[in-house]
N, C-alpha and C positions, 0 to 999 in steps of 0.2 A: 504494500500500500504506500503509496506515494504523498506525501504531505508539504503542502506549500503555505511559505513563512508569508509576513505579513509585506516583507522586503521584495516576496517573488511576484506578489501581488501587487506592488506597487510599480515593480518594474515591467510590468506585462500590461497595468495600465496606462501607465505613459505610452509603453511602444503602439497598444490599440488608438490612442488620442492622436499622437504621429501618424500612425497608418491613414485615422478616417481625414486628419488636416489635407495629408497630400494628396489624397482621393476628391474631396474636397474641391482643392487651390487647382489642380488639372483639370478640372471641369467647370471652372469660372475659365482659367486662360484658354479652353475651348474656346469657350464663350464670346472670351475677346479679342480670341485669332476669328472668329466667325463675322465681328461686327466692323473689324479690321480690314478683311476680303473684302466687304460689302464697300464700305468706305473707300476704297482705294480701288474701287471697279467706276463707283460712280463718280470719283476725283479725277478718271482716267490716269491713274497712276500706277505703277506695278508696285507690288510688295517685295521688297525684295529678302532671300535667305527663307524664305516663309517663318515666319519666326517672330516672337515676341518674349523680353526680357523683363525680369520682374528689377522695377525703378524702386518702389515700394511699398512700405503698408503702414496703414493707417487709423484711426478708428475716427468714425465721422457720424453726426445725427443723418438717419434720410428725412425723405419730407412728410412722414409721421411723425417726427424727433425720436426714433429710435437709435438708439449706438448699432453700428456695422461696421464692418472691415472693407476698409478702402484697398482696391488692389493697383498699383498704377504700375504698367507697361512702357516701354518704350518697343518702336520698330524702323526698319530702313525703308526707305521708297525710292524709286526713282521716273521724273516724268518723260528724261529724253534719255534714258536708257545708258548717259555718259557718265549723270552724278549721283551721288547717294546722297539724299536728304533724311531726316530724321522724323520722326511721328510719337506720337501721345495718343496712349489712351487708359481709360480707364475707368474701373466699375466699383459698384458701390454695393457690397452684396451680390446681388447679382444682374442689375442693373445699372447699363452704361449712363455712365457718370459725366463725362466728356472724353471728344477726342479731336484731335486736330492734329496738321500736319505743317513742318516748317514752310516758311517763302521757300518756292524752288521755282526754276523756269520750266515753261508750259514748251512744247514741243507741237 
């Protein structure tokens, strides 16, 4: 019979709390490679690296005044295929929050 200490229980909680975070946070930054595509089809920009980097996080009221975790993103674009411009986005829960992309020349 196998018996677990209160230490083995504390450490198998945490790692379940990390599991469900990262489970989680890759299903927001779905979220915000999804609304990122969108954006940058209808800016007629490419996305470039397909890729989105986590800038950081946050804790913000939404517009119930509820606290949520801010996720903010950074990405590369480019409009004439020569330069890499940079982009923002980011969501708030799971709601885009804003996103916008730098001055770059239109092609």
């Amino acid at each position: 019979m196998t018996t677990f200490t209160i230490q083995d229980l504390f450490w198998l909680a945490g790692f379940a709390l990390l599991a469900t975070y990262w489970w989680r946070a890759k299903g927001v930054r779905d979220l915000a490679l999804g609304h990122v595509q969108r954006h940058c089809k209808e800016m007629d920009v490419a996305l470039l690296d397909g890729g989105l980097w986590l800038r950081g996080l946050s804790v913000r009221r939404n517009h119930l005044g509820r606290l949520q975790l801010r996720r903010s993103y950074v990405f590369e674009f480019t409009a004439t295929g020569d330069d890499r411009y940079r982009g923002r986005v980011s969501l708030l829960g799971q709601r885009l929050d804003d996103i916008s992309l730098d001055v770059h020349r239109i092609s």
